[in-house]
KOLMINU-910050 format. One record per atom (N, C-alpha, C): residue in three letters; y, x, z. Coordinates in steps of 0.001 Angstrom, whole numbers, padded with zeros to 6 digits, always signed. Example, Ala and Ser with C-alpha at 12.3 -4.5 7.8 and 13.67 -1.06 7.14 Angstrom:
<recs>
ALA-005690+013190+007800ALA-004500+012300+007800ALA-003300+013200+007800SER-002250+012850+007080SER-001060+013670+007140SER+000030+012900+007870
</recs>
This chain:
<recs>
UNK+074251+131780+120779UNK+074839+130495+121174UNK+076311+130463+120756UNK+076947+129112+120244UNK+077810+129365+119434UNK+078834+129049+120760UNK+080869+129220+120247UNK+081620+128656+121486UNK+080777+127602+122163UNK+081156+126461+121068UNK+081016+125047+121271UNK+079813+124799+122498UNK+078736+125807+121941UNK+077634+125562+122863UNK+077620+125706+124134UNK+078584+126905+124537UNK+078806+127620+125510UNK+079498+127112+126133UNK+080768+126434+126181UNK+081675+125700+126809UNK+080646+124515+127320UNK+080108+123830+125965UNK+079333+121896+126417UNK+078229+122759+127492UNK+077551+123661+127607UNK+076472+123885+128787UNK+077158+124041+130054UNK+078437+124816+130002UNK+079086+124778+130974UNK+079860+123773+131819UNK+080335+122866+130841UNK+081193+122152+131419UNK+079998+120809+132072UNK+079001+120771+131003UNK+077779+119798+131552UNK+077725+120214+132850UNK+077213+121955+133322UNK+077082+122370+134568UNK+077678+122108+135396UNK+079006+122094+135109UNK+080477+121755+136004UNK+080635+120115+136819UNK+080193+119381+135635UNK+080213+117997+136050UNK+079473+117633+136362UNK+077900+117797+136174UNK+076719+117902+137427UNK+076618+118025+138420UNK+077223+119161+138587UNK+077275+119745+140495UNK+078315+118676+140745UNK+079739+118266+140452UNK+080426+117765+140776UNK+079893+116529+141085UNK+079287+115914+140165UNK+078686+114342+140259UNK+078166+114243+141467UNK+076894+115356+141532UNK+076022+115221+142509UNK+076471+115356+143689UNK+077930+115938+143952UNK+078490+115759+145552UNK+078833+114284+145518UNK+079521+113568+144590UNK+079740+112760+144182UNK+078990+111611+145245UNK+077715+111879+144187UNK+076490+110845+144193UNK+075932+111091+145779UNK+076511+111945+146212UNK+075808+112227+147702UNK+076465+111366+148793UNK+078243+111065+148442UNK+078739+110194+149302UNK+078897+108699+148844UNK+077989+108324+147807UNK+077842+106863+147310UNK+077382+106215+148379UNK+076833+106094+149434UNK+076560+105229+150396UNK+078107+105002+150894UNK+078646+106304+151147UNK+080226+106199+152005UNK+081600+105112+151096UNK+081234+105223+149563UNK+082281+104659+148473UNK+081279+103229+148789UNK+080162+102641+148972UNK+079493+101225+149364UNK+080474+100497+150249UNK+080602+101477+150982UNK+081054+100645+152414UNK+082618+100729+152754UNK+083100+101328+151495UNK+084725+102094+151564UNK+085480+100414+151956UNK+086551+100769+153190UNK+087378+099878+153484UNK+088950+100249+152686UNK+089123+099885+152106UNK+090742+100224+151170UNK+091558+099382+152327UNK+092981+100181+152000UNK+093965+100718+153305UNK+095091+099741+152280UNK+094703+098244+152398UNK+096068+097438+151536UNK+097428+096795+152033UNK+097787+097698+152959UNK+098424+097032+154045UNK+099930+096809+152940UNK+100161+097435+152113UNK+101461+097900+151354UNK+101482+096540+150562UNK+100463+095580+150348UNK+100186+094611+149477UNK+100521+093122+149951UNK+100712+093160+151534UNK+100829+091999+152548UNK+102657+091521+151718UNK+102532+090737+151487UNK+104104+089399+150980UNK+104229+089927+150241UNK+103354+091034+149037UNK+103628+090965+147520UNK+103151+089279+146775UNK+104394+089192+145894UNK+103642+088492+144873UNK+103400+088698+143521UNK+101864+088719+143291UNK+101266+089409+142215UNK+100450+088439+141322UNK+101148+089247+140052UNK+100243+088185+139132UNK+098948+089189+137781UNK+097979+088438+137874UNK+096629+089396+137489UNK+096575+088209+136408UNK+096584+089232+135214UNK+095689+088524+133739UNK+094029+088681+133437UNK+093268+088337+132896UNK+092040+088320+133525UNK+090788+087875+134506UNK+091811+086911+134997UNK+091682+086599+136631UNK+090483+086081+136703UNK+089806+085605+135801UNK+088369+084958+135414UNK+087395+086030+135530UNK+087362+086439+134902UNK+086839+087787+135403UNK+086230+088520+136679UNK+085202+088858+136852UNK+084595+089044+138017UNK+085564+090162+138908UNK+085212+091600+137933UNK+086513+092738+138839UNK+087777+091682+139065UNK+088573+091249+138506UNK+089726+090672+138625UNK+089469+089865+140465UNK+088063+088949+139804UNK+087933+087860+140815UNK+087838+088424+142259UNK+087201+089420+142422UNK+087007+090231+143616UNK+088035+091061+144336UNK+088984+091222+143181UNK+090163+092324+143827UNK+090944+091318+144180UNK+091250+089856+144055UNK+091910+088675+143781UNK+091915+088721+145004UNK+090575+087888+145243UNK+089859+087700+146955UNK+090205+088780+148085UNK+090507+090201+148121UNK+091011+090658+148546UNK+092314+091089+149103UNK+092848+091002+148080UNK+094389+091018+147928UNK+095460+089836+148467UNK+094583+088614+148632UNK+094499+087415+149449UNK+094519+087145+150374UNK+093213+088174+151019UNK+093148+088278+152486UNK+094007+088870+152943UNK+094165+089993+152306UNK+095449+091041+152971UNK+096641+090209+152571UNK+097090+089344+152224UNK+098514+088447+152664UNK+099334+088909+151316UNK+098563+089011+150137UNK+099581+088751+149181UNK+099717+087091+148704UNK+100882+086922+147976UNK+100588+085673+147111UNK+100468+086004+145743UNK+099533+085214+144583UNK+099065+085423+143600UNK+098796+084021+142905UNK+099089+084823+141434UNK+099136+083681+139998UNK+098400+084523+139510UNK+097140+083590+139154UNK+096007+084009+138646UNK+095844+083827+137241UNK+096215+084224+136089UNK+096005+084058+134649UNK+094771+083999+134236UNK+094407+082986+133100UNK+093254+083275+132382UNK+093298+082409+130994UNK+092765+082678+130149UNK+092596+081777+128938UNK+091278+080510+129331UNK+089981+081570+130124UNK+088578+080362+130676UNK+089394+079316+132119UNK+089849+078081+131526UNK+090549+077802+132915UNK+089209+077042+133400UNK+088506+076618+133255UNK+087122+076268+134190UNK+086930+077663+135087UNK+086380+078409+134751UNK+086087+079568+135576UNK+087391+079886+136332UNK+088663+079807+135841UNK+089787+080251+136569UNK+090058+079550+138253UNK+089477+077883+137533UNK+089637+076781+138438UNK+088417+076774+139872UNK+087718+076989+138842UNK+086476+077143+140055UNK+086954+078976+140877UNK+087423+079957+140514UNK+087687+080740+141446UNK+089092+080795+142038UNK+089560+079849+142152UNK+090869+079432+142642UNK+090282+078607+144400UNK+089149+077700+143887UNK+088695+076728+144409UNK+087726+077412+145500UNK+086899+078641+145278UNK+086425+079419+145948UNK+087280+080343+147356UNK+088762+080835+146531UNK+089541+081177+147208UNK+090170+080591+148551UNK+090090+079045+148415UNK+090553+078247+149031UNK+089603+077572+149950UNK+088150+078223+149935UNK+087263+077553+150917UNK+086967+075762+149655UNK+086865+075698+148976UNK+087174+074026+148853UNK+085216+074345+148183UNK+084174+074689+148039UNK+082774+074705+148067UNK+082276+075206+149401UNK+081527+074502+149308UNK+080484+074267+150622UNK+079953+075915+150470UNK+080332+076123+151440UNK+079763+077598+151899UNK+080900+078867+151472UNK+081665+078534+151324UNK+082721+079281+150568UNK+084007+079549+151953UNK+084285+080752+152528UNK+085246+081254+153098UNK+086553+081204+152464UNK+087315+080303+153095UNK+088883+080745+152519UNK+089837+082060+152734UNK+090461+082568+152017UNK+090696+083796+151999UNK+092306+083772+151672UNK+092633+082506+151464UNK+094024+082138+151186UNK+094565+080556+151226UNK+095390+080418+150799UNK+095990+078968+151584UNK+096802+078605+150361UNK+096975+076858+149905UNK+097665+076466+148457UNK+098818+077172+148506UNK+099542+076716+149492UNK+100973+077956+149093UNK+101218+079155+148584UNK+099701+080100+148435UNK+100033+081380+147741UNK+099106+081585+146918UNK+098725+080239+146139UNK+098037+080633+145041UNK+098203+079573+144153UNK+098550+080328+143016UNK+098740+079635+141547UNK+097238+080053+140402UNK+097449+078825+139468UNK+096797+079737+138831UNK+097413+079374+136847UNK+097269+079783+136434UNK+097969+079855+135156UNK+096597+080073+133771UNK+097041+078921+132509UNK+096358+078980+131171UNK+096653+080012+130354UNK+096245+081386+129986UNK+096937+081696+129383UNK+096279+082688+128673UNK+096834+082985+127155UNK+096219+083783+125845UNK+097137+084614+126070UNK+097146+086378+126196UNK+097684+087008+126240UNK+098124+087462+125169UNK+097601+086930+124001UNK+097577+087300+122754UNK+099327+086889+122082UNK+099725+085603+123133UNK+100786+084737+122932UNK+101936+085210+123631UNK+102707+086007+122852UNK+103858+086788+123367UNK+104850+085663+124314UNK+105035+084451+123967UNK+105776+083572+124643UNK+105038+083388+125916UNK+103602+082829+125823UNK+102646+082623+127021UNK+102639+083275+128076UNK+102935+084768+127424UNK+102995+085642+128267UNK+104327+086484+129642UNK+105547+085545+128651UNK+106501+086121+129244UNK+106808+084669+130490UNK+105942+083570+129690UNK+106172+082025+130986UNK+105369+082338+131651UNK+104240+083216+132013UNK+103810+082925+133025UNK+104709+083966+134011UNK+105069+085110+133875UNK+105749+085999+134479UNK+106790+084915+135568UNK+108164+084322+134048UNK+108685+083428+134556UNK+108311+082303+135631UNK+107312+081483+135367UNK+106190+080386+136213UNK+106647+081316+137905UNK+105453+082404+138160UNK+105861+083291+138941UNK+106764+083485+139723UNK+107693+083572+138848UNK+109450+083698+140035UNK+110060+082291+140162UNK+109684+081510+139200UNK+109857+079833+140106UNK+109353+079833+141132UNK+108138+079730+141458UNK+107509+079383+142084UNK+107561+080117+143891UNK+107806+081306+143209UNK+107716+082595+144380UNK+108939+083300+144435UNK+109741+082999+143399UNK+111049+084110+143862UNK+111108+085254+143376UNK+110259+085710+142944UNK+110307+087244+142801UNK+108824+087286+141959UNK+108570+088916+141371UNK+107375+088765+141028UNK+107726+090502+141440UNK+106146+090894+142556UNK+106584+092467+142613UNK+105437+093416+141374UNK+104300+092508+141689UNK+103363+092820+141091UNK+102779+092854+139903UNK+102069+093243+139087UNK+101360+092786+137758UNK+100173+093906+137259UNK+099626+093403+137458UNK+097851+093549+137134UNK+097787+093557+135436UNK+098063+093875+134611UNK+097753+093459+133126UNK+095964+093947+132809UNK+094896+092928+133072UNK+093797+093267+132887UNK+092631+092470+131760UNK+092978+091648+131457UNK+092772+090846+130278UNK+092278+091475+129100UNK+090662+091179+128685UNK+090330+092419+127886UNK+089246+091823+127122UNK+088053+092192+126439UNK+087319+092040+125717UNK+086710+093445+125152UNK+085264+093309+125306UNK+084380+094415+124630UNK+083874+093975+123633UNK+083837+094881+122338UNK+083019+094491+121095UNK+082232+095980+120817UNK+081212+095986+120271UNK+080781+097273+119423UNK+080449+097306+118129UNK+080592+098232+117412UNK+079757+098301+116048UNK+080337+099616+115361UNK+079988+099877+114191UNK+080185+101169+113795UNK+081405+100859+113085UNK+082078+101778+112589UNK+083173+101202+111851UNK+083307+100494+110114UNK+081863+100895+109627UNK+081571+100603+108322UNK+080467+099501+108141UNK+080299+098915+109441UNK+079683+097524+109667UNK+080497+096608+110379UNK+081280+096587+111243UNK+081763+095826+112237UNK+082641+094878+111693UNK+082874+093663+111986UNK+083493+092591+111645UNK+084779+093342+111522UNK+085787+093239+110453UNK+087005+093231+110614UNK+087855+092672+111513UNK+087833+091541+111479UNK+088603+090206+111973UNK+088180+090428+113534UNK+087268+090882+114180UNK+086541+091394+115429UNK+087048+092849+115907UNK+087470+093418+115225UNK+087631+094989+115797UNK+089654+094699+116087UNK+089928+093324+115096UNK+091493+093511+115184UNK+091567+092548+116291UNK+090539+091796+116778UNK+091138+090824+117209UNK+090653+091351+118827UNK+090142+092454+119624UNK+089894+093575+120329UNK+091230+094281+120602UNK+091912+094845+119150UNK+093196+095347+119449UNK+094188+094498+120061UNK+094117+093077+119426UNK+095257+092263+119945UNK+095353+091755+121571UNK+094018+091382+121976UNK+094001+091820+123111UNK+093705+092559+124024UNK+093186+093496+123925UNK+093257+094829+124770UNK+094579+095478+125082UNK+094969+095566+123433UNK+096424+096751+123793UNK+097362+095656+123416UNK+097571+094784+122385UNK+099245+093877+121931UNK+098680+092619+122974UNK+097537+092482+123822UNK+098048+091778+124926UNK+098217+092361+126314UNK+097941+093600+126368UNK+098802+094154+127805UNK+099844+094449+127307UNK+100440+094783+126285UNK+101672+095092+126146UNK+102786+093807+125933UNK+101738+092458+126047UNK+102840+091501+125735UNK+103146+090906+127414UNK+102095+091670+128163UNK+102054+090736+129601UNK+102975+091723+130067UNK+102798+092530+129920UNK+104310+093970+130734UNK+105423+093639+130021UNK+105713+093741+128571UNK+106914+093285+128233UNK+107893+091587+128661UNK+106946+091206+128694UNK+107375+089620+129474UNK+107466+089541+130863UNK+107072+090121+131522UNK+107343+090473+133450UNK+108176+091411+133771UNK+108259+092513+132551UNK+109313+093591+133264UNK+109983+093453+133760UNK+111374+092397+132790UNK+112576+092410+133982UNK+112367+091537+135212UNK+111496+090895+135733UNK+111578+090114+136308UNK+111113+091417+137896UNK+109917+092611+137581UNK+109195+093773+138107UNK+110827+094572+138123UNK+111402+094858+137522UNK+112291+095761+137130UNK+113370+094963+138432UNK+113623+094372+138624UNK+114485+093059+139589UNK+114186+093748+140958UNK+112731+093549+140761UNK+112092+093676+142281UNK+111872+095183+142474UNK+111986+096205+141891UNK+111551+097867+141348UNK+110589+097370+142253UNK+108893+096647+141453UNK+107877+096523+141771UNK+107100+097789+141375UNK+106025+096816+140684UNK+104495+097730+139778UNK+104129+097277+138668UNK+103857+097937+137884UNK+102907+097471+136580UNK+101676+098338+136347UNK+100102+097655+136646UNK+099448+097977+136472UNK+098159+097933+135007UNK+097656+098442+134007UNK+096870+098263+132559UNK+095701+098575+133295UNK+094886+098078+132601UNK+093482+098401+132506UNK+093121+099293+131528UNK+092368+099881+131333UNK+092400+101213+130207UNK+090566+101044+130573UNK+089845+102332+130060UNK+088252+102247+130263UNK+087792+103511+129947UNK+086720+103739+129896UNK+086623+105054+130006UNK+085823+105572+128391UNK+086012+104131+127525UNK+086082+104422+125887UNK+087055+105347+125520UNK+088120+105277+126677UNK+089300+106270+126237UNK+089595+107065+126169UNK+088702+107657+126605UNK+088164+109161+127383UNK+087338+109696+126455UNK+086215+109280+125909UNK+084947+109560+125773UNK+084852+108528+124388UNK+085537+108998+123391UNK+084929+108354+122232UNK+083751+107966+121473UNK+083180+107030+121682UNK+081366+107078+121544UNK+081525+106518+119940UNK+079997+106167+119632UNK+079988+105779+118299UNK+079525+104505+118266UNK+079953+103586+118086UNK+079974+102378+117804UNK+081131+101217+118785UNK+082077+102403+118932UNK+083057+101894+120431UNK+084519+102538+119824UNK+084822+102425+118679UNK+085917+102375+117706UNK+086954+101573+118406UNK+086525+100591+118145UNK+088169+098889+118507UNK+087852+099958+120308UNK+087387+099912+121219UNK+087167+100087+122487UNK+088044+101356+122755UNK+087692+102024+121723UNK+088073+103428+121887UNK+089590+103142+121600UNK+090087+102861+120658UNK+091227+102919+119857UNK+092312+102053+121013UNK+091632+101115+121228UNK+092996+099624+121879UNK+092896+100505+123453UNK+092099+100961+124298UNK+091657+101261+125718UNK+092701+102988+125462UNK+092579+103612+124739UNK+093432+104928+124699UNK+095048+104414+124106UNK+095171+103377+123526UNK+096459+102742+123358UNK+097199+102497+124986UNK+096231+101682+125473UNK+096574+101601+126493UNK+097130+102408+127545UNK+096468+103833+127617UNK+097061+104360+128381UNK+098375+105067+127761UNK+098583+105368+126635UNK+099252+105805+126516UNK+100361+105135+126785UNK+100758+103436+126411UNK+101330+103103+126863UNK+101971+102986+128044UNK+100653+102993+129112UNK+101090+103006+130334UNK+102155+104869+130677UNK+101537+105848+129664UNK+102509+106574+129898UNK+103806+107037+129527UNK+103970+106268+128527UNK+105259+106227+128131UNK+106175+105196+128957UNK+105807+103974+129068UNK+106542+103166+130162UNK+107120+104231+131440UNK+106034+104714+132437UNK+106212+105445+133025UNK+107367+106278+132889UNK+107710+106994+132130UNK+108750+107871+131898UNK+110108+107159+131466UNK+109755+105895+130755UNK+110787+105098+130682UNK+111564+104298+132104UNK+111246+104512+132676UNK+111534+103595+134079UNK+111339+104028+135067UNK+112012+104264+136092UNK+112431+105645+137280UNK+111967+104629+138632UNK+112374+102913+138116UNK+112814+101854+139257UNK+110973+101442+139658UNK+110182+101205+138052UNK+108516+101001+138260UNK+108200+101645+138300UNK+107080+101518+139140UNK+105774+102177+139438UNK+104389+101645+138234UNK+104111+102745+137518UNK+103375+102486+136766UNK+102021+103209+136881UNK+100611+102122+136683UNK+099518+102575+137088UNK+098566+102081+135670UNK+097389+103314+135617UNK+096360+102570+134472UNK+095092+103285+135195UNK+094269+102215+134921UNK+093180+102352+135969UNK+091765+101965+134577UNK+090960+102920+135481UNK+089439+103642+134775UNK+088493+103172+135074UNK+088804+101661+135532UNK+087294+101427+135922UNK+086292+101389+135216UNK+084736+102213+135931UNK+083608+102341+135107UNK+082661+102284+135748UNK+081419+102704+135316UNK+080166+102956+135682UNK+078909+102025+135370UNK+077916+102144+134797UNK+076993+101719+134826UNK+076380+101215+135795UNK+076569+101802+136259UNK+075624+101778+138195UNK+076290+100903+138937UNK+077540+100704+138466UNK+078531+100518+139419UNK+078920+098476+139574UNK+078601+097927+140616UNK+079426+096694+140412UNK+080556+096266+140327UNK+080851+094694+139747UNK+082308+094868+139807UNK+082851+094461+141475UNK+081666+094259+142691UNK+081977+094331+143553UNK+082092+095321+144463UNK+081528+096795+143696UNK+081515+097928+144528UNK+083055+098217+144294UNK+083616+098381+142797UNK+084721+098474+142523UNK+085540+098369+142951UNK+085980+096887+143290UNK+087142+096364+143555UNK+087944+096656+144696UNK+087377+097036+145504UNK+088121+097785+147033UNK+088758+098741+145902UNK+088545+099642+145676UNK+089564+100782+144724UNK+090805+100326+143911UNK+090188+099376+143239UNK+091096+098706+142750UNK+092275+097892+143202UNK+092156+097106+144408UNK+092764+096754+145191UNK+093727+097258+146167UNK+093025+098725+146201UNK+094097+099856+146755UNK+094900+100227+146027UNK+094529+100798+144779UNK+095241+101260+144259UNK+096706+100479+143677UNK+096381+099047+143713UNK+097065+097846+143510UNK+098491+098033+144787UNK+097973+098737+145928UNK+098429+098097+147114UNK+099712+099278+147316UNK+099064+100668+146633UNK+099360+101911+147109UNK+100369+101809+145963UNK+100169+101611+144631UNK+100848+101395+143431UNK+100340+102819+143094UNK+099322+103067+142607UNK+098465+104219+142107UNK+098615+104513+140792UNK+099271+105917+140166UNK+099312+106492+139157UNK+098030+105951+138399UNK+097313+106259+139033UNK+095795+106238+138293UNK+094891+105910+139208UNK+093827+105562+138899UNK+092957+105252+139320UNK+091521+105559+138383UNK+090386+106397+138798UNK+089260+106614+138220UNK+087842+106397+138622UNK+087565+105813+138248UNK+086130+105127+139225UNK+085040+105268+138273UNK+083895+106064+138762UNK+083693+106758+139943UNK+084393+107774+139838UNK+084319+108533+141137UNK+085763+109517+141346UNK+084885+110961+140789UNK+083610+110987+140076UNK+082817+112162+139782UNK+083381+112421+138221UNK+084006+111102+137741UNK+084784+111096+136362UNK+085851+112242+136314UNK+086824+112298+137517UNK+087899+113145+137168UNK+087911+114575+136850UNK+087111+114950+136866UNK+086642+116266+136083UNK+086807+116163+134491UNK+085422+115374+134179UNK+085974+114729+132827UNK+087366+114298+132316UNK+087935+113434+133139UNK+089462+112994+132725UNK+090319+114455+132575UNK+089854+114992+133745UNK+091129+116506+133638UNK+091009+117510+132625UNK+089704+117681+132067UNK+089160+118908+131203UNK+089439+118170+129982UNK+089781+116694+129751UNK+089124+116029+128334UNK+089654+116997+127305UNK+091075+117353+127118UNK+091363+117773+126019UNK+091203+119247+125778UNK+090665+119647+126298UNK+089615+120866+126046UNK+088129+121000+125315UNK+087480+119914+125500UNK+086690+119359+124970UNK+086254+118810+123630UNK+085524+119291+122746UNK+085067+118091+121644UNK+084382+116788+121758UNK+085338+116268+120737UNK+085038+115199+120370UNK+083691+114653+120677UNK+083059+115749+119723UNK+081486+114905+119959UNK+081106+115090+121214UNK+081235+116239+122322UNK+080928+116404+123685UNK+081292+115523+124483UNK+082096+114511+124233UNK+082806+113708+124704UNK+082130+112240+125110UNK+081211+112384+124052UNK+080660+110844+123527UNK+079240+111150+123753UNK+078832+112212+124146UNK+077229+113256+124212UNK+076919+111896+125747UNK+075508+111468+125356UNK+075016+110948+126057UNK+074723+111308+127806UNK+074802+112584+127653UNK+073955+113451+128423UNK+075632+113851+129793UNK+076535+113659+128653UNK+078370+113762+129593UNK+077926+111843+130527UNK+077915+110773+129770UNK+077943+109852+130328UNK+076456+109441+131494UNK+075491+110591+131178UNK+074496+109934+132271UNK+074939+110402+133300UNK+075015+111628+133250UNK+075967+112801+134489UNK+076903+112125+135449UNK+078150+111090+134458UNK+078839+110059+135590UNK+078337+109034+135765UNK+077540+108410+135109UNK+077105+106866+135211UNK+078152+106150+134636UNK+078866+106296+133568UNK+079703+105866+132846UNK+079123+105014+131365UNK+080193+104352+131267UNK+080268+103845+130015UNK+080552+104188+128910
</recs>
């Protein structure tokens, strides 16, 4: 049996057992109540907001007494979960009140777009402590088939539009020594094959988020892993919402991943992307 072999049986072993404690307290992560008390008279603004994870951590973050500007490019969907928020459909619980909720048109792709809504924000509210940069898009294909114009236009918003929504809020975060939070994925981790643009813009991402980090003593900077196959974007979002609240380095979901995250660069490439690593977490 060669290294390579010897390490991937092992480390498979490693993250198995781990999973499976994991997978043993998944009823307990169902029912997890996140502790957002740190989040009450933030005002936070989330790109993405259309978006189901977004929509759910939204609704939360609501209840717990933040105020929030909700970004999106789909403003139908934005409008109708604005409208949800507010109790205004029949059968629909309000979870917040017009005074602390905005909601905003917006292409993250549009470096100006991006720095007015920040601005919008502190009109409106005074301050901005928060920022969610989650605004994203999945494509696949191999790299010697895949649309060109599709794999760049993945980069532009994944990574040159979180980086245009942080660069346009900073000083306004930097004012308040708030948070800045990216979305990242667990393509970033785990380079698969036909998940190139995914892989490439989602590991941009974090890196970004770690260089910011070191750049700035005053923010709190977070990039978060949400994943899983198994997983909803309503099981999720309590995590997310904490981690929002707590202003979380990181965040990795499911938490049977961080094994994987900690060992990655020990690891090959191809072990990385091995089917048999992603059934183990229920990952993507």
């Amino acid at each position: 049996m060669s290294i390579v072999e010897t390490i991937k049986d092992a480390a498979l072993g490693a993250l198995g057992r781990v999973a499976g404690a994991q997978r043993g307290k998944h009823s307990l992560e169902d029912a997890y109540e996140p502790d957002l008390s740190g989040i009450r008279g933030q005002v936070v603004l989330i790109t993405g907001a259309a978006g189901e994870l977004a929509g759910y951590v939204a609704e939360r973050l609501a209840a717990a007494g933040a105020t929030l500007v909700l970004a999106d490019s789909d403003n139908q969907t934005l409008s109708m979960r604005a409208a949800m928020m507010l109790g205004a459909f029949p059968g629909s619980t309000p979870v917040t009140t017009a005074d602390k909720l905005r909601t905003v048109i917006l292409d993250v792709t549009v470096p100006e777009g991006c720095a007015d809504a920040a601005d919008y924000a502190v009109r409106e509210f005074g301050r901005l402590d928060v920022v969610w940069a989650h605004a994203g898009m999945t494509t696949h294909g191999a790299v010697s088939r895949q649309d060109p114009d599709e794999w760049r236009r993945a980069i532009d918003t994944n990574l040159v539009g979180v980086y245009n929504t942080v660069h346009g809020a900073l000083p306004h975060v930097q004012a308040s020594q708030g948070y800045v939070a990216m979305t990242s994925a667990w393509a970033a981790v785990a380079h698969a094959p036909g998940q190139s643009a995914q892989a490439a813009s989602k590991a941009g991402v974090e890196a970004l988020a770690d260089a910011l980090r070191s750049e700035n003593e005053s923010v709190g900077v977070g990039v978060f892993y949400p994943g899983g196959e198994q997983a909803s974007a309503e099981e999720v979002a309590p995590f997310v919402a904490e981690a929002l609240a707590q202003r979380k380095a990181r965040l990795v979901y499911p938490k049977a991943g961080w094994p994987l995250y900690a060992v990655r660069s020990l690891l090959p490439t191809r072990m990385l992307a091995l089917n048999q690593v992603k059934a183990v977490l229920g990952v993507r």
